[in-house]
C-alpha positions as a printed NumPy array, in Angstrom:
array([[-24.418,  16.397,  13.571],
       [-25.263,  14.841,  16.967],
       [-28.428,  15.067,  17.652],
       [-31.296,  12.617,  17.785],
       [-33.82 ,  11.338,  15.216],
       [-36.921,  12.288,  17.823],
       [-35.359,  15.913,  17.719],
       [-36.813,  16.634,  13.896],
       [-40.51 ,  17.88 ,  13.857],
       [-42.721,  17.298,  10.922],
       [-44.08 ,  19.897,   8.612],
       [-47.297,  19.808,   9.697],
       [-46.   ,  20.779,  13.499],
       [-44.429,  23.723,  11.777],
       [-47.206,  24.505,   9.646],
       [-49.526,  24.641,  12.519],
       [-47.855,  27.786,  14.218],
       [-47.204,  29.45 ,  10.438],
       [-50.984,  29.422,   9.41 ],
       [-51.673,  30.721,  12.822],
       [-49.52 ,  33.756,  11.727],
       [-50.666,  34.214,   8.202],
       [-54.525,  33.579,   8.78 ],
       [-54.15 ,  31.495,   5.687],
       [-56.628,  29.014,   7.056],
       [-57.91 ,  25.868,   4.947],
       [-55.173,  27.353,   2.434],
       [-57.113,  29.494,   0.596],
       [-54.135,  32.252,  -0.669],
       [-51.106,  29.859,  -0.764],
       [-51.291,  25.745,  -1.241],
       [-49.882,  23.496,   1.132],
       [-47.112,  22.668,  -1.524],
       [-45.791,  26.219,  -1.377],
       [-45.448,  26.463,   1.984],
       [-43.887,  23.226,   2.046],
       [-41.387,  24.441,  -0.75 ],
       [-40.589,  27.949,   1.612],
       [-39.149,  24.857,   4.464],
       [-37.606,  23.445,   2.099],
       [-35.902,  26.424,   0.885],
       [-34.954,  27.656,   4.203],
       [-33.679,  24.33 ,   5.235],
       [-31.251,  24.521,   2.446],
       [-29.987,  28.33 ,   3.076],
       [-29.763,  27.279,   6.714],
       [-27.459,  24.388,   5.775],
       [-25.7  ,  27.022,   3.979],
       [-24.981,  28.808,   6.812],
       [-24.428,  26.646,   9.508],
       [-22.204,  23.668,   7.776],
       [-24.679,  21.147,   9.808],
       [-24.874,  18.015,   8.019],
       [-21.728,  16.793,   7.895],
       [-22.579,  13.316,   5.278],
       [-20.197,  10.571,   5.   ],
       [-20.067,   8.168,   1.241],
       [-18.484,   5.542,   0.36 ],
       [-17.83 ,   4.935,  -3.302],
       [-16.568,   2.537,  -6.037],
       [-13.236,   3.764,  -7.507],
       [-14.194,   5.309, -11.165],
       [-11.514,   3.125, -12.365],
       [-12.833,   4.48 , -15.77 ],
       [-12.447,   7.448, -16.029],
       [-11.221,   8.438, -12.859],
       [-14.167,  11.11 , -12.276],
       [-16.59 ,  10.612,  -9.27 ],
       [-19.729,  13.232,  -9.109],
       [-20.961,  14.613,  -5.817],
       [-24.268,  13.617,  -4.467],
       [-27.075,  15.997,  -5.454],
       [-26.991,  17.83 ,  -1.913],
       [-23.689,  18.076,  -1.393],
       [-22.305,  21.563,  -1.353],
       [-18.488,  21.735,   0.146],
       [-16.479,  18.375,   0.346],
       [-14.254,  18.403,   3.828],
       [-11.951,  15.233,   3.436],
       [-11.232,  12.74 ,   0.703],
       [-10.241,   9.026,   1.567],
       [ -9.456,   6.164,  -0.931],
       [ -8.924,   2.606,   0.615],
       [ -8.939,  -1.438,  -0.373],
       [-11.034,  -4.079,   1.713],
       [-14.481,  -3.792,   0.879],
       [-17.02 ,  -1.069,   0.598],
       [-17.277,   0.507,   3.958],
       [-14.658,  -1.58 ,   5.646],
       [-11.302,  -0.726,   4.758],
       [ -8.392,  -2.658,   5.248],
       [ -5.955,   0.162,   4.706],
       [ -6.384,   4.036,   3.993],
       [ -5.19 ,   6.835,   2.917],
       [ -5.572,  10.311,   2.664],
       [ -6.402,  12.217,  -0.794],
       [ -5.379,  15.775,  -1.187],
       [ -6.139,  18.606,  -3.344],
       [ -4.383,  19.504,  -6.152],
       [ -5.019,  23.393,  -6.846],
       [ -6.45 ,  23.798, -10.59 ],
       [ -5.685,  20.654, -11.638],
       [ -7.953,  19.088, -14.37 ],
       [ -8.004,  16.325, -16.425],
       [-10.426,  14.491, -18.992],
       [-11.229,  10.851, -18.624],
       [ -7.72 ,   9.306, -17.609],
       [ -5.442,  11.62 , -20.141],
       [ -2.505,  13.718, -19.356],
       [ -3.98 ,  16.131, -16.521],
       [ -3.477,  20.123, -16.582],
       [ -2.369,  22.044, -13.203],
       [ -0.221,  25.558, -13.073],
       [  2.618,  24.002, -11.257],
       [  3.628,  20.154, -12.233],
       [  6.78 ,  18.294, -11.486],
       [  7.277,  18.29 , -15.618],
       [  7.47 ,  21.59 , -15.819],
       [ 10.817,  22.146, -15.711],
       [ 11.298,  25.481, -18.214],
       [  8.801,  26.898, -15.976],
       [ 10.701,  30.474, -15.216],
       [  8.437,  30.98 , -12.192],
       [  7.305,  27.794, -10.751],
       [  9.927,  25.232,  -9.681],
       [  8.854,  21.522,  -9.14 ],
       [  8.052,  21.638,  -5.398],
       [  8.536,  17.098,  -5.28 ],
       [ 10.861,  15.116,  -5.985],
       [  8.678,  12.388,  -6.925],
       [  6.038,  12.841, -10.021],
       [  1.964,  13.465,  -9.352],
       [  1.974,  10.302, -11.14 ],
       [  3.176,   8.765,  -7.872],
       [  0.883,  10.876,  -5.6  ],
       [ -2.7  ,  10.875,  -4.192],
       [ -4.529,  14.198,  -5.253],
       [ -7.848,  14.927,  -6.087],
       [ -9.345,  18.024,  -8.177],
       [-13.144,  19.485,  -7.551],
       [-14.107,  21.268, -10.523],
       [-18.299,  21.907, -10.715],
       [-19.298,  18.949,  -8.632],
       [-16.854,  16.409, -10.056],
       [-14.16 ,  14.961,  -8.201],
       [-10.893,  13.882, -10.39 ],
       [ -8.374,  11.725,  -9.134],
       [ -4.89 ,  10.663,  -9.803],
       [ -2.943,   7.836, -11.699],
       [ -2.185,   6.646,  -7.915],
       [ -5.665,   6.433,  -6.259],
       [ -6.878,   4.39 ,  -9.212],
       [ -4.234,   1.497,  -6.958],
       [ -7.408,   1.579,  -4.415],
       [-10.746,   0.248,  -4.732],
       [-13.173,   3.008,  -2.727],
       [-13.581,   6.04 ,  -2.41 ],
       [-14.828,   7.668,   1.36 ],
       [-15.696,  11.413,   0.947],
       [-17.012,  13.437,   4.09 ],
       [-18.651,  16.641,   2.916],
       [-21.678,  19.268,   4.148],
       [-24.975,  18.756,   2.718],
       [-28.35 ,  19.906,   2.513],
       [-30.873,  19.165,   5.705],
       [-33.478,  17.581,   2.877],
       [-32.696,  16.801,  -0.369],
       [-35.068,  18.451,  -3.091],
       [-38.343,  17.049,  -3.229],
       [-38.06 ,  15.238,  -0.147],
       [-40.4  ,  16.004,   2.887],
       [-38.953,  18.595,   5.101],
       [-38.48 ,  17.438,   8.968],
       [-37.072,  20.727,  10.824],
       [-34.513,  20.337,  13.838],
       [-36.288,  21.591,  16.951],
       [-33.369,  24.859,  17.38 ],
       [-33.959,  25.474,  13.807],
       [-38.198,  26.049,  14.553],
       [-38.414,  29.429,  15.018],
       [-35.684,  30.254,  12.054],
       [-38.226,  28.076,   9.657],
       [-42.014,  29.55 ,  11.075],
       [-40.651,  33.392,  10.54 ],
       [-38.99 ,  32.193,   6.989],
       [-42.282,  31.008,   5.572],
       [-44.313,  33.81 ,   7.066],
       [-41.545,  36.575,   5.593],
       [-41.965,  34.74 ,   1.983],
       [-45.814,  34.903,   2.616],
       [-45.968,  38.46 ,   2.936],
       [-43.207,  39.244,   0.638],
       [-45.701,  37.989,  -1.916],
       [-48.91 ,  39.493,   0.262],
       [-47.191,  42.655,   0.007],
       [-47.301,  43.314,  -3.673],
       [-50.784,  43.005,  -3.42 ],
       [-51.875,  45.023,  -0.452],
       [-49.124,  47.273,   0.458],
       [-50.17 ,  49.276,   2.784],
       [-52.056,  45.635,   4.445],
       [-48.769,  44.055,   4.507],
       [-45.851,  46.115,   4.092],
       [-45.799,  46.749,   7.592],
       [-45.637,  43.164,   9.209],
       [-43.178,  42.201,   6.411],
       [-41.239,  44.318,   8.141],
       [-41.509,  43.71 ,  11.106],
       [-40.882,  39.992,  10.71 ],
       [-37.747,  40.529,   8.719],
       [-36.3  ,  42.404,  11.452],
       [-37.411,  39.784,  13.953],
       [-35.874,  37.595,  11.77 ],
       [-32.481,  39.025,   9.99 ],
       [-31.294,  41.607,  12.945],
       [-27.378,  41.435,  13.182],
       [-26.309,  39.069,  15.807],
       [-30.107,  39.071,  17.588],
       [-31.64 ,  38.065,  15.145],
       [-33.745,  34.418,  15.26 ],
       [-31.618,  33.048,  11.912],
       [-28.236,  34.091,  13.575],
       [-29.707,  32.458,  16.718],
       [-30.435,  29.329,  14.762],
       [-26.768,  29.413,  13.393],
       [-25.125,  29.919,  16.558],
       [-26.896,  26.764,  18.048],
       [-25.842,  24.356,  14.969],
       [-22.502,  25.438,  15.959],
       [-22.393,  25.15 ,  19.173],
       [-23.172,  21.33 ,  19.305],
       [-21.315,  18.195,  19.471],
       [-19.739,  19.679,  22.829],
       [-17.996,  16.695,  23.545],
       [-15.262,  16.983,  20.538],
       [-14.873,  20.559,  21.476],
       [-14.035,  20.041,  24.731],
       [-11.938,  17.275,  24.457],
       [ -9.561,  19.148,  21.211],
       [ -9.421,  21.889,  23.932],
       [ -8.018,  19.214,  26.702],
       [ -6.17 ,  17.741,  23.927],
       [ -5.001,  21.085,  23.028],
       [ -3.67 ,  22.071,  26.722],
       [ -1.633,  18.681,  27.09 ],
       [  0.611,  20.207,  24.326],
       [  4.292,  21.181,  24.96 ],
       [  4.738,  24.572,  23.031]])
């Protein structure tokens, strides 16, 4: 994500234009802390969506147990490095990469449907020569990362993955092309609720804001997803050039 720290408006810029729309002046239906939890929440399902915050860690090797847990935000891991130097400055790398269904516990024997050992397997043949003993793989099974005999050779760990915009219980600061996405998300979950209440009041611009909102391919949040996608330019552009230079 490319885009500068200035760029991010506070909640209180984006609370501004919601209260306007509710009438929920000096807070008496909903507190603050709700509507700061509805930013929140739509920060996170926008995060979802778009893939925006690409995060990059550096770790410690879990030379222990060879089992490293994601970061609380962290929601789809894109790359897997393990490297020796020092933390954050590698002298040498190399690429981890995944073993389908593998598990293991602590640094036992591991468990994966096809294995170079299983050799009376009358389906799977051994698809290496050498043994995953002698290989760099990693396994993601509910937020924990498990790694080889071989990676445990390295000292760090660098993982790139997507995370959430803000973390839970952190203060939400909103990307200026996600505004409008976030000020018609708060107001939909504040007549959502103002709807079981007084129907016939509110049923009508619940409506009305979730089409505003939610229309296929119109629609503000597909708006707001298009635009996180659409940035960094530059590496787009220059895959394409790098792409047309190609001899087919």
């Amino acid at each position: 994500m490319n885009i500068s720290q200035e760029s991010f408006l506070t909640p209180d810029e984006i609370l501004a234009d919601v209260i306007e729309e509710t009438e929920d002046f000096e807070y008496r239906i909903s507190t603050k802390g709700w509507y700061l939890s509805q930013m929140q929440q739509c920060l996170e399902e926008l995060s979802f969506d778009s893939f925006l915050l690409t995060i990059k860690d550096d770790f410690e090797f879990p030379s222990e147990n060879y089992s490293l847990a994601l970061p609380a935000n962290a929601f789809n891991v894109r790359d897997i490095f393990v490297y020796n130097g020092a933390i954050g400055d590698p002298t040498d790398s190399q690429r981890v990469y995944w073993k389908r269904a593998a598990s293991r516990k602590n640094t036992n024997e591991f468990i994966a449907p096809n294995k170079s050992t299983h050799t009376e397997d009358p389906f799977f043949s051994p698809l290496s020569q050498t043994t995953e003993a002698e290989q760099l793989w990693a396994a993601i099974d509910n937020g924990v990362i498990t790694f080889s005999d071989q990676c445990a050779t390295y000292s760090y760990v660098h993982i790139r993955y997507n995370g959430t915009l803000t973390p839970i219980g952190e203060t939400p600061f909103v990307p200026q092309f996600f505004r409008q996405a976030v000020k018609l998300f708060v107001s939909l979950q504040f007549y959502r609720k103002m709807r079981k209440r007084h129907p016939r009041v509110y049923r009508t611009l619940f409506n009305d804001v979730h089409q505003e909102l939610y229309a296929p391919l119109i629609g503000v949040w597909d708006t707001a997803v298009k635009r996180a996608h659409s940035l960094d330019t530059k590496s787009i552009d220059d895959m394409r050039e790098y792409l047309s230079k190609m001899n087919y």
